[in-house]
C-alpha positions, 0 to 999 in steps of 0.5 A: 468498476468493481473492487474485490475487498479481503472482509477476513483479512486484518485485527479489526475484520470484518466490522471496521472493513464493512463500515470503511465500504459502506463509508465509501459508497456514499459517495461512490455511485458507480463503484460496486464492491464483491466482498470475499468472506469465510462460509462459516461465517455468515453473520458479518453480513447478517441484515446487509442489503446494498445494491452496489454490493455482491458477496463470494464466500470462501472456505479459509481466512489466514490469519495475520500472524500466520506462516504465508507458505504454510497458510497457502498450504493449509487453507486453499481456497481462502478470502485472500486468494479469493479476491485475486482469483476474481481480478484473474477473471476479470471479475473485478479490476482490483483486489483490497485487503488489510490482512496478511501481507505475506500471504497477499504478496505470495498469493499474487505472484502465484494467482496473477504471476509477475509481469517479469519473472526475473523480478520481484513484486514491491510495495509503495506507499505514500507519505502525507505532505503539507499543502503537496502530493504524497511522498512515495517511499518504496520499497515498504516491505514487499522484499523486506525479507529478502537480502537487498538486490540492486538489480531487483529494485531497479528492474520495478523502479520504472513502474513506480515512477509512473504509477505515481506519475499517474496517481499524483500528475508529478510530471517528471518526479525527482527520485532520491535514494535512502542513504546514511550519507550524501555521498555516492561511496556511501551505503552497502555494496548494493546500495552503491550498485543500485546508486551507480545503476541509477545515475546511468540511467534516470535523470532525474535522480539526484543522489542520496538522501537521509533520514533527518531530509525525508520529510523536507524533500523536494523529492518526490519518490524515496527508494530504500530496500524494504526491511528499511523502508518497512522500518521507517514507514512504521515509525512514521506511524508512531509519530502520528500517535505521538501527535494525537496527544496534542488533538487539545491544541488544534488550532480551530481559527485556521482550517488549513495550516500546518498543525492541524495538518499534522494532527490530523492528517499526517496519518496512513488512515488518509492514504489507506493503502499500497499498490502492490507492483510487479504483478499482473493485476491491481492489488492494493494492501492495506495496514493491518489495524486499519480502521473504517477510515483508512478502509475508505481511503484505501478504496479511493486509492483502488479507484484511482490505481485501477484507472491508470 
């Protein structure tokens, strides 16, 4: 399996994504890994050597706070593009990259084009649980500049569902959706629709839920549109740091409970990345401050995304 990974692409490239790689060939032997990096800058591999690594150089990276329309205009032939043109050319099975997700999303549509064209890519990512596979929460972004459509979440619901299916072996997953309140006539207009388009439809949807239930579910996949999704998903983020506060009260007797799993594992550095649906290709983005760790976690989500 070979994985194309983004070197340019987010706050902390290219040091924190060469170390994330390095760290996870250890204890991956047979996964080898083309990194996509600038021509002019030569440096960040300066002395590697690694035989399960090969490196493409590009002309442009885009950086992250960067227009994606403009940047695609302005700099062709960039690290971004890079690693989906390689998928496209079934040089590598899945494209990696923690920088402009814009730019990664458009790129996609456009270098690997949608497996519906009357649809539109979406973004899913995964809550740590205690002691239970990840909660997925989708969309987490990918439409969130776009004025929420029921139509368009339904029509990629379906490969959601079976992506997480595969990546987790939740065999017929509950599906709820992210609502202010539990009742059917709450929500907006699309969300109503979206609401009456999956009872009809999915068995296994068992209505609303909201946000004081989200992380005491059974559920297992949460849809929201993705402006809220994006929202929540950041300010999970922000309760971890809170947490990191409290690193001083681990309980060291115990390896596996429930404060030393908030501490130290309900974090995205432990699931890395999101699958990118939708597209004709494995794509995976990752955060953009991520670390050497989340690197690593993304790349084992790459591995078990491309072999779904």
């Amino acid at each position: 399996m070979k994985i194309a990974i983004d070197l340019s692409g987010g706050d902390r490239a290219p040091e924190e994504i060469l170390k994330g790689c390095i760290d996870f060939l250890k204890n991956h032997s047979c996964e080898k890994l083309i990194l996509c990096t600038t021509k002019n800058e030569p440096d960040n591999l300066s002395g590697l050597n690694h035989p399960q690594i090969t490196v493409e150089y590009f002309t442009n990276a885009v950086g992250m706070k960067e227009t994606p329309a403009k940047s695609k205009k302005e700099k062709p032939d960039n690290t971004i593009e890079g690693t989906l043109r390689l998928v496209k050319n079934r040089k590598a099975d899945c494209a990696f990259s923690c920088g402009n997700s814009g730019a990664i999303i458009l790129n996609s549509v456009d270098v690997l084009g949608l497996k519906d064209p009357n649809t539109h890519p979406s973004l899913i990512s995964f809550i740590p649980l205690y002691n239970r596979p990840p909660l997925a929460l989708f969309d987490v972004g990918a439409l969130g500049n776009y004025v929420f459509n029921a139509e368009l979440y339904f029509a990629v619901l379906h490969e959601t569902v079976d992506i997480y299916t595969k990546l987790y072996g939740v065999k017929e997953p509950e599906i709820k959706l992210l609502n202010i309140g539990s009742e059917s006539w709450k929500g907006t207009a699309e969300h109503r629709i979206l609401f009456r388009m999956m009872s009809d439809s999915l068995y296994n949807f068992t209505g609303n839920i909201e946000g004081d239930e989200l992380l005491f579910t059974d559920a297992s996949v949460i849809v929201t549109d993705g402006l809220t999704g994006n929202i929540v998903l950041k300010l999970l983020e922000s309760f971890n740091v809170l947490l990191q506060n409290f690193r001083n009260f681990k309980d060291c007797k115990f390896d596996n409970n429930y404060l030393n799993f908030l501490i130290e594992d309900f974090n995205y550095e432990t699931i890395g990345g999101a699958p990118l649906t939708g597209v004709n290709g494995k794509v995976v983005i990752g955060h953009g401050k991520s670390s050497a760790k989340a690197v690593k976690s993304a790349l084992e989500l790459c591995v078990k995304y491309t072999e779904i």
